[in-house]
C-alpha positions as CSV (number, residue, x, y, z in Angstrom):
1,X,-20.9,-45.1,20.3
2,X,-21.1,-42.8,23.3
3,X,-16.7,-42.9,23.3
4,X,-16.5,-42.1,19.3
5,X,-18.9,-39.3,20.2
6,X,-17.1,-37.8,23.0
7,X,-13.8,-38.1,20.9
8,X,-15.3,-36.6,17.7
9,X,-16.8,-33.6,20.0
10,X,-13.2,-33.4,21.7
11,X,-11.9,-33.3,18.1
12,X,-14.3,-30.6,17.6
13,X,-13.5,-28.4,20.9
14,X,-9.1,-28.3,20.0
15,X,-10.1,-27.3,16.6
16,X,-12.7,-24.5,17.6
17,X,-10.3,-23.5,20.3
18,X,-7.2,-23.7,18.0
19,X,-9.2,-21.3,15.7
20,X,-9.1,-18.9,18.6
21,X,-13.2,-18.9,18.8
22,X,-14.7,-18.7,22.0
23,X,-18.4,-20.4,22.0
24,X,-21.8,-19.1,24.2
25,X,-24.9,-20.1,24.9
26,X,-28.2,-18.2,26.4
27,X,-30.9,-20.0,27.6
28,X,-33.5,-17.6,26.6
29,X,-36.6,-18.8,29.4
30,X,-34.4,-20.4,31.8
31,X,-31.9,-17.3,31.8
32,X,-28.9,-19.1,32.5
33,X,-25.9,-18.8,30.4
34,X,-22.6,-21.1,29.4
35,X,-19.1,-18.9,27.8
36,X,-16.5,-21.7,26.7
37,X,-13.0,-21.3,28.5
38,X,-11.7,-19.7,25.0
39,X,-14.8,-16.9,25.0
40,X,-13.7,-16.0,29.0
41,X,-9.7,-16.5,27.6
42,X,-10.4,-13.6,24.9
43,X,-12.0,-11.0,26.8
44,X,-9.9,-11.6,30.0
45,X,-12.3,-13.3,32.6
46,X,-11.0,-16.0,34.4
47,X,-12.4,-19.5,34.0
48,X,-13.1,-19.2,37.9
49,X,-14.9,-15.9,38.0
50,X,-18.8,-16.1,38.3
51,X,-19.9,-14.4,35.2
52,X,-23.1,-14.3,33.3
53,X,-24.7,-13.0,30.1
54,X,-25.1,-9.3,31.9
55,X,-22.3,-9.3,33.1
56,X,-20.5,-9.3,29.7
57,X,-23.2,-6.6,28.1
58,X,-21.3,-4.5,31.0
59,X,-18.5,-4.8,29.8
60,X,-19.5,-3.7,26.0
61,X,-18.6,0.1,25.1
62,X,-21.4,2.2,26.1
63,X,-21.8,3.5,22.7
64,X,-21.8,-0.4,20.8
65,X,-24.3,-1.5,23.5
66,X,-27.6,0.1,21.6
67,X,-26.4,-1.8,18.4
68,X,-25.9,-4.6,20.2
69,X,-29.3,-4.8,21.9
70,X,-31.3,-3.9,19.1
71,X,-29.4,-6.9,17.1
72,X,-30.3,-9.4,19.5
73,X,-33.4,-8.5,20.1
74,X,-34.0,-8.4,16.0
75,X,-32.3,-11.7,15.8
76,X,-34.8,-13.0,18.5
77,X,-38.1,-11.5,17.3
78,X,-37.9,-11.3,13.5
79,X,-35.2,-13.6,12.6
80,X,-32.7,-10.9,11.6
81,X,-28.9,-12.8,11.1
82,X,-26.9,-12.6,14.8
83,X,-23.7,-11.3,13.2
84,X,-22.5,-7.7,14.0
85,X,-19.0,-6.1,15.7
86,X,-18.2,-4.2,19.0
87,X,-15.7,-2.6,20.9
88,X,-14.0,-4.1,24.7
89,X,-11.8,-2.2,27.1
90,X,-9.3,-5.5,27.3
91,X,-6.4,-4.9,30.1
92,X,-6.6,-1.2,29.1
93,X,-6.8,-1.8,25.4
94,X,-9.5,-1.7,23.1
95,X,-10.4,-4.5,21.0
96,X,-13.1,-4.9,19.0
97,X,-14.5,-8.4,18.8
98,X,-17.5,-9.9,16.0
99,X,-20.5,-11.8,18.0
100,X,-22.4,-14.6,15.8
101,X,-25.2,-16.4,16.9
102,X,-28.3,-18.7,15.8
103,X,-31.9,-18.8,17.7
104,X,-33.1,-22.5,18.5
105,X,-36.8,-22.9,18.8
106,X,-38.8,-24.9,20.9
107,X,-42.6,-25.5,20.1
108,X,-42.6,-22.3,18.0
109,X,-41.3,-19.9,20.2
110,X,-37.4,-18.8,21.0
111,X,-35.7,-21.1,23.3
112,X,-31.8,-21.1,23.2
113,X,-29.3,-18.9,21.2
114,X,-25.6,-20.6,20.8
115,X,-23.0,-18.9,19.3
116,X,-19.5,-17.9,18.9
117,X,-17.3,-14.8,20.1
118,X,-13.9,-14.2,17.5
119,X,-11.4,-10.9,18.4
120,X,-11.1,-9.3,15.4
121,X,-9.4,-6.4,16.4
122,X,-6.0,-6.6,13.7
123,X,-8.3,-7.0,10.7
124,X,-9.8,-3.6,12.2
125,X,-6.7,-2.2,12.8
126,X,-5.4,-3.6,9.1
127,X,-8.7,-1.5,7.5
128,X,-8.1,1.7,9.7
129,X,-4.4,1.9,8.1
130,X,-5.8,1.3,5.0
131,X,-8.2,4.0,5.1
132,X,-6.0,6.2,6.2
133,X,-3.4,5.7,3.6
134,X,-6.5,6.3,1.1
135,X,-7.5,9.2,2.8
136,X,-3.7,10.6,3.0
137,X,-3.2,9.8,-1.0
138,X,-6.6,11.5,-1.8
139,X,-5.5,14.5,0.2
140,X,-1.9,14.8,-1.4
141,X,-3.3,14.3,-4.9
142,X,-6.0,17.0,-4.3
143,X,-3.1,19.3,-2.8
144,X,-1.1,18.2,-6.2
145,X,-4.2,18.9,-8.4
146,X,-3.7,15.4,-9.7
147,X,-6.7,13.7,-11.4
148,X,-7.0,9.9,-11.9
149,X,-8.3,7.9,-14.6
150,X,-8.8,4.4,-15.6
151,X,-9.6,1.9,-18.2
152,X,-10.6,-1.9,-18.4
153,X,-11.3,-4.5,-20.8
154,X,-15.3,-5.4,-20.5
155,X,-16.8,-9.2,-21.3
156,X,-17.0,-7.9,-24.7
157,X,-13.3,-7.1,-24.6
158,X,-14.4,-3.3,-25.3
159,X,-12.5,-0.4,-23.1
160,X,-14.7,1.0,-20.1
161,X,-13.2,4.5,-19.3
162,X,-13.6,6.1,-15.9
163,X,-11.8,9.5,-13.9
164,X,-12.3,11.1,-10.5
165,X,-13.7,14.0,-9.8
166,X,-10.6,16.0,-9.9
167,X,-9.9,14.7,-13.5
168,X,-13.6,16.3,-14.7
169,X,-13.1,19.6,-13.1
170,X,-9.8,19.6,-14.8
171,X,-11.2,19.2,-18.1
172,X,-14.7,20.9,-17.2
173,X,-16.6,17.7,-17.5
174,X,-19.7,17.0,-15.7
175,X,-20.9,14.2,-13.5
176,X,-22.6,12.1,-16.7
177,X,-19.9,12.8,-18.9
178,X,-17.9,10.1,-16.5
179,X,-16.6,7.0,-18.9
180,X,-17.6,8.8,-22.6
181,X,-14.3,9.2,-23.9
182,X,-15.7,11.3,-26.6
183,X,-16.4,14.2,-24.5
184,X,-12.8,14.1,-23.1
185,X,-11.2,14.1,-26.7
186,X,-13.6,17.4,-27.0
187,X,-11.5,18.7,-24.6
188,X,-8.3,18.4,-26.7
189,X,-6.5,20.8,-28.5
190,X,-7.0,20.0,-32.2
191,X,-3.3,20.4,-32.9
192,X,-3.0,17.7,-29.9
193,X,-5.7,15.4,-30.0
194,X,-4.4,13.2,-33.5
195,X,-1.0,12.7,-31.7
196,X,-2.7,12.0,-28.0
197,X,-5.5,9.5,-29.9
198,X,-2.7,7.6,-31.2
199,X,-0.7,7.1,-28.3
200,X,-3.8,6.3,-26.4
201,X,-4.5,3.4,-28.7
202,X,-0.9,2.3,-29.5
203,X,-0.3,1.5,-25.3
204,X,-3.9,0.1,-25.6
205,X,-3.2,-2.6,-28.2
206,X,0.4,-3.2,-27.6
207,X,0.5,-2.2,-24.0
């Protein structure tokens, strides 16, 4: 039994570690500590470096380390979930890397928090660009004076309109108008809106 254990928790260990997750523990009255080889691997401490829990808050950006208290504390009084994200200087780059964790109780009372360390810098770096290339589109569009709209089919397979802000100012709408198609076709030119309705509706049921 004890060998199909060991196996199974071996099994367990190449999978976390092929996952690239590093694993911790905090013994909360003993204050001692345990970082898996993967955890000291991803934030570039060597397996054969003395290193405990303070140790690594050191190394936390000065300006994540506030969140990062106030979290683990949270998670250790009033149950609030161990899950949040901070930055690392690693070998003169910054990463940033997402901290999970769960309290274990012993007679009531907070005993040992385990959990797992994963560098999640690319999907950071993946939403920065994105953002960015948002931001840059929004800028150019405003620069272009180009207004966006958009329409989709609802459960009852009715037509929900929507527009940016850009679009309302264009047609002088206000902030409730947003979605009532009615008040755009006000906006139309009589001699327009017949031939602009009928296009509209035409793309809409034939696409």
């Amino acid at each position: 039994t004890r060998i199909l254990l060991n196996n199974r928790l071996s099994r367990l260990r190449r999978a976390v570690n092929g996952a690239n997750i590093g694993t911790w523990e905090l013994n909360i009255g003993a204050k001692s500590d345990f970082f898996s080889e993967k955890f000291r691997e991803l934030i570039g401490v060597n397996i054969e470096t003395l290193f405990t829990w303070e140790k690594f808050r050191e190394m936390i950006f000065v300006d994540d380390l506030p969140i990062f208290d106030v979290f683990f504390q949270s998670h250790i009084k009033r149950g609030v979930p161990l899950n949040f994200e901070f930055r690392m200087l690693i070998s003169g780059e910054i990463r940033w890397f997402e901290l999970k964790g769960e309290v274990l109780s012993e007679q009531g009372a907070p005993s040992i928090i385990m959990g797992s360390l994963t560098d999640s810098t690319q999907s950071k770096q993946i939403l920065t660009a994105l953002n960015e290339a948002i931001q840059s589109k929004n800028i150019a569009m405003e620069a272009g004076n180009i207004g966006t709209w958009h329409a989709e089919l609802d459960g009852k397979k009715e037509w929900q309109w929507s527009w940016d802000k850009l679009t309302a100012q264009m047609y002088g709408l206000l902030p409730e108008d947003t979605g009532k198609l009615e008040k755009w076709i006000e906006r139309l030119h009589p001699r327009d809106a017949s031939r602009i309705i009928y296009a509209m509706e035409e793309s809409l049921s034939s696409g």
